[in-house]
N, C-alpha and C positions, 0 to 999 in steps of 0.2 A: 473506521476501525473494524467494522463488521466483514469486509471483505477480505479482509488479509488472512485470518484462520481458513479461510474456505480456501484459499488458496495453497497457504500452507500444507494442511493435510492431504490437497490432492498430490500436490506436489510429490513430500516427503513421507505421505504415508499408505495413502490411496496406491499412489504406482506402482509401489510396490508388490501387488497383486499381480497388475498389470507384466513386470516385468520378467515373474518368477511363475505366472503362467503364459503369457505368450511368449515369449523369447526363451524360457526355462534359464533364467542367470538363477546360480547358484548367490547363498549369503554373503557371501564374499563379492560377486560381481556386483551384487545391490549396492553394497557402501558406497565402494568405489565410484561406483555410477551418482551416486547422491554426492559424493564429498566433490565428483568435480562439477555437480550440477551447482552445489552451494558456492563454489569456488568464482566460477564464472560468473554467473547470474545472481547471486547473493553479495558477494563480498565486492567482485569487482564492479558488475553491471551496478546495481542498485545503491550501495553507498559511498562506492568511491565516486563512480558518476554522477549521483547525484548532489555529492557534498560538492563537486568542483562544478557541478551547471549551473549550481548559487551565486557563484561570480558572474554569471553572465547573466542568468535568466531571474524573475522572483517566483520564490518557491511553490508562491501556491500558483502560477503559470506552469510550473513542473508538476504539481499534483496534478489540474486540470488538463492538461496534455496526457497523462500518465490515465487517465480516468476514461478519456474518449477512447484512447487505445484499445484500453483492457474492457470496453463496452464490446467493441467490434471483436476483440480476441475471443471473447465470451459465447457471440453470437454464430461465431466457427468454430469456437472448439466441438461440438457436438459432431457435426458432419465431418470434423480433423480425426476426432478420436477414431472413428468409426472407419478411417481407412489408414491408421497406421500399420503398418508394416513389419519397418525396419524400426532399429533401438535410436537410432539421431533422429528419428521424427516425433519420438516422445521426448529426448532430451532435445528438442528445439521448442517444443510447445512448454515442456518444464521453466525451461529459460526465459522464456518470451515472457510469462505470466508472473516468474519476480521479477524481470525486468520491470517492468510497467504495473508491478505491483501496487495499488492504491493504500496509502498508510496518512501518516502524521508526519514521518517525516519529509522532504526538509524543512515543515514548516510550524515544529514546533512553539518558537517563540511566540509565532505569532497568533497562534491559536489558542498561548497560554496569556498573552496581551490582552485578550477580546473579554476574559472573564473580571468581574469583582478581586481585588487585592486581598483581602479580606478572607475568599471562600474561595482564591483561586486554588489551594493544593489539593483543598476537600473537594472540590467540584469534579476536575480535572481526574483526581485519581478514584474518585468514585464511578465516576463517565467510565473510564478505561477500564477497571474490572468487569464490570456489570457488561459491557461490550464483548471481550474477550472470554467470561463465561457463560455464556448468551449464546456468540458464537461457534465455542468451541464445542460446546455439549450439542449444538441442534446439525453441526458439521459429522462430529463424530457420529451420532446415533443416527443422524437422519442420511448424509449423503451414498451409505452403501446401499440402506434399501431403494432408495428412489433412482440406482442406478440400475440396481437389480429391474426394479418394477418397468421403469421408459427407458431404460440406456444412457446413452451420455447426455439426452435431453435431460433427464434430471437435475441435470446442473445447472441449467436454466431456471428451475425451481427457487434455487439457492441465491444465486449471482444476478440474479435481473432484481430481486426488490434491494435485495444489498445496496449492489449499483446506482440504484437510483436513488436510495436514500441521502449515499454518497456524495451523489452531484446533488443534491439540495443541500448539504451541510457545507458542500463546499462555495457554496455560491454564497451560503449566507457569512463567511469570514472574507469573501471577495469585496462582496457590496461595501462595506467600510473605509477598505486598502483603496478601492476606485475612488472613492467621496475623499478621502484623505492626499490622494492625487498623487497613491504610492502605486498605482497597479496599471497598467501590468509591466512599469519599471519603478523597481525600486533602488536608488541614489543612497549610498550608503553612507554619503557623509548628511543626507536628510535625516537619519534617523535616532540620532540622540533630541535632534529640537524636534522632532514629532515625537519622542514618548514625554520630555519635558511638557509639550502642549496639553499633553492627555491628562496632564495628572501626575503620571509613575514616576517616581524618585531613581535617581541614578548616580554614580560614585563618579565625582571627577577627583582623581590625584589631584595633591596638592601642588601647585606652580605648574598646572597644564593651564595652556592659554585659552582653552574651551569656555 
């Protein structure tokens, strides 16, 4: 959860700098430039793609996939930033980085499966605050000076301990999926008798033959 604001602001608020002092786009150009970054790389790339790669793939093999990418994206953007040019070399690197965005989705359920029934909303929605304000305040205050101070290494600063936190949390909701002998395919008619095994109460209509 910690990686996605950093991402966010460089994206959508960071570049903005970027755009209106190297290319000189007026306020007008910037929207525009945003709304078809959001378009592509937001709306189409990242949740329509990824809500349909859940028929094929299990989710958290789209996070984990999503996660090694955006490790490597991470470890180029510095030396990328530093020789963009033209305006499609930022909006390719914009794109790339919500593509391969690392979040929660698509694999909410199953990371709200792993907690207590009991303290799951409190847990869960308590996690995700304290993340997102965590993030956002050490992103906003912190990522302009440290770019001022090393350049686009800074970013490295930010995105390397994130990342790696990431792939430890993510490994720790794999471990279970693999033991459970849902990972890394998940059988979708397996998963009402795996949450009955676990425990979790589930609604069958009446006269389903379930």
């Amino acid at each position: 959860m910690c990686v996605s604001p950093i991402i966010i602001y460089f994206v959508y608020f960071y570049s903005i700098s970027i755009l209106e002092d190297l290319f000189h786009y007026t306020a007008h150009q910037v929207l525009v430039h945003s709304l078809w970054v959001g378009i592509i790389a937001e709306l189409l790339g990242w949740a329509v793609l990824r809500t349909y790669l859940t028929t094929i793939f299990h989710p958290l093999k789209i996070l984990r996939f999503s996660w090694i990418v955006l490790c490597i994206l991470s470890l180029l953007m510095p030396w990328y930033m530093n020789h963009v040019t033209a305006v499609w070399q930022l909006f390719l690197i914009q794109a790339l980085l919500l593509l391969f965005r690392v979040h929660d989705f698509p694999a909410v359920p199953i990371f709200y499966r792993s907690f207590p029934v009991f303290k799951r909303f409190t847990a869960t929605s308590l996690l995700y605050a304290i993340a997102y304000a965590v993030s956002y305040a050490a992103t906003a205050f912190g990522l302009t000076y440290l770019i001022h101070y090393f350049g686009y290494w800074g970013l490295l600063v930010l995105m390397v301990p994130s990342l790696i936190g990431y792939g430890f949390s993510l490994h720790y909701f794999i471990d279970p999926e693999r033991k459970a002998d849902r990972y890394p395919v998940l059988k979708m008619w397996d998963i009402k008798e795996s949450i009955t095994k676990e425990g979790d109460s589930i609604f069958i209509p009446k006269g389903s033959n379930s």
